[in-house]
N, C-alpha and C positions, 0 to 999 in steps of 0.2 A: 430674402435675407438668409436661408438657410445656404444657398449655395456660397453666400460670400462670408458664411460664416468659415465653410469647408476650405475656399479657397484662402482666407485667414489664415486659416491654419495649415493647411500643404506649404505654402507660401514662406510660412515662418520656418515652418523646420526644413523645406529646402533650402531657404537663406543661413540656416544654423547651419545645416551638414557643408552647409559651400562653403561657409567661413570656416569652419573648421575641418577641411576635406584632408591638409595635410597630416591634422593628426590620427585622425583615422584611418588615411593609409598607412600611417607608421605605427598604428596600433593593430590593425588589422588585415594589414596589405590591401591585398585584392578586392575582400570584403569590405574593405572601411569605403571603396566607390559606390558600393551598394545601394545606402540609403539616398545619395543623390541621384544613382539613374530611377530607380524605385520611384521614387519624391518625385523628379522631371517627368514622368510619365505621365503618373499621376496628376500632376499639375498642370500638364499638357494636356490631356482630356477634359478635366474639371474647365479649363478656359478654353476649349474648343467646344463644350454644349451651352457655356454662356457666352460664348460669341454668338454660336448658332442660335440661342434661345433670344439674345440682345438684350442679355442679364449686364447693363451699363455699368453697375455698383462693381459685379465681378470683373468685368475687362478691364477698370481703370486700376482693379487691387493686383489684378495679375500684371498687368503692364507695368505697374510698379513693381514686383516683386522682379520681373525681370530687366527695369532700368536697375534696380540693387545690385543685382546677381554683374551686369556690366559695368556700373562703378567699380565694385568689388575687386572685377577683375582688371579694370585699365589700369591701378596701378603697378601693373608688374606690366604694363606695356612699354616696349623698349620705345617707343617714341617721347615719352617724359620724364626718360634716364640719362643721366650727363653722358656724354660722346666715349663711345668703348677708345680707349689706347692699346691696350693689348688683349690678345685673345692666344688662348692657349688650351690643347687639350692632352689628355694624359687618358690614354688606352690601355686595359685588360683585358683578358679573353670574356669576363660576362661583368666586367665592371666597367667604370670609366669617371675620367671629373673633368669640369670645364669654368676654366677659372677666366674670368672677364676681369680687367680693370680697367678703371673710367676715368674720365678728366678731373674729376670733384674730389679723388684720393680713396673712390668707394672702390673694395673689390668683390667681387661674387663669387662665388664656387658652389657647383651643383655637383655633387655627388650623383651617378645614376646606378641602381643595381637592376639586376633581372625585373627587378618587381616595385622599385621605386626609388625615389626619387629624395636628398637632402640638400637643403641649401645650407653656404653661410656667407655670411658678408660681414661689413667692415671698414675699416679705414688702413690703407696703407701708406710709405712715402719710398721712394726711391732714392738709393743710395749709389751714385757710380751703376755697376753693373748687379745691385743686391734691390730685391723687394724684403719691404720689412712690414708684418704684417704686425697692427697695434691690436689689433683684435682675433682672438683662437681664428684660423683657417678650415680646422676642423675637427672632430670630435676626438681627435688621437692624436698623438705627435707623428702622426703619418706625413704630415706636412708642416714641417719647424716653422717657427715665426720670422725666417730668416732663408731666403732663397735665392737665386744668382740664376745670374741670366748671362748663359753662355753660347753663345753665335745663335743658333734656331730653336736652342730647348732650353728651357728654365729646371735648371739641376736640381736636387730636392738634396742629395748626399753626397758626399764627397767620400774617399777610400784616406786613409791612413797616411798616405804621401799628398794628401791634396789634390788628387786627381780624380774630375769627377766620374762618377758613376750615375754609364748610360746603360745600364743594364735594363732589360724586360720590364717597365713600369717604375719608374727611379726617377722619370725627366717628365714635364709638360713638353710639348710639342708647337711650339708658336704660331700659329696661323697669320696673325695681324699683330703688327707695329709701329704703332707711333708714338714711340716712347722718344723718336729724336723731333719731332716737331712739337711735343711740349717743354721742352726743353731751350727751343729757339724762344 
């Protein structure tokens, strides 16, 4: 009993720090992975001497703590997210974002820096050659709610005479396009 009490408890606050991994990285960066590798170790050993010991109670709480840990995570598996339509990315020298949109009207954008990671998503709708994003795209008007897609890059700003600007980090970069077969 006493081991599945231990495993109880590893279990729980490895399942805590997992659910809440992203905001410990953004409170802590680097640190905020800590307590999950930490926690997995330790919950690794603790169900590898009640395997070896054939502590039953322990294996079935560990084996659940890590069917959790994989639910948890399938939902961010791209196999039960509506079919990407465009993919796009936008390059800095130590930054980057990569904005996915889906057949459902959902879009995604992952922000990456040196040391982490933001997402946002949302609902957009397609206007002629314009994305209109109904929901913030990001945490700044770094990316207006209102962006044009012109030949291979999706423009973020235009100059003064309407012409856009592809300056050093100003454009997404289009990888994937099927923005004319939802349309048919």
């Amino acid at each position: 009993m006493k081991k599945s009490k231990l495993i109880i408890t590893i279990g729980i606050l490895l399942l805590l720090s997992y659910i809440f991994r992203d905001y410990l990285f953004k409170e802590f960066w680097i640190f905020g992975m800590l307590p999950i590798g930490l926690l997995g170790v330790i919950f690794a050993i603790v169900l590898g001497f009640s395997i070896l010991k054939k502590k039953r109670e322990s294996i079935i709480i560990g084996l659940l703590v890590i069917l959790s840990i994989i639910t948890i995570d399938s939902f961010s598996w791209e196999v039960f997210k509506s079919k990407k339509v465009l993919e796009a990315y936008l390059d800095d020298d130590l930054t980057g974002m990569h904005l996915i949109l889906r057949e459902n009207n959902e879009f995604e954008i992952r922000s990456y820096f040196m040391f982490g990671d933001e997402y946002f998503h949302g609902k957009y709708n397609i206007r002629e050659n314009q994305i209109i994003f109904h929901d913030r795209p990001y945490i700044n008007d770094f990316i207006p709610d209102t962006i044009t897609i012109v030949d291979e890059k999706i423009i973020l700003k235009f100059d003064q005479d309407g012409v856009p600007n592809t300056q050093f980090a100003n454009y997404f970069e289009i990888r994937l396009n099927k923005l004319n077969e939802l349309n048919q």
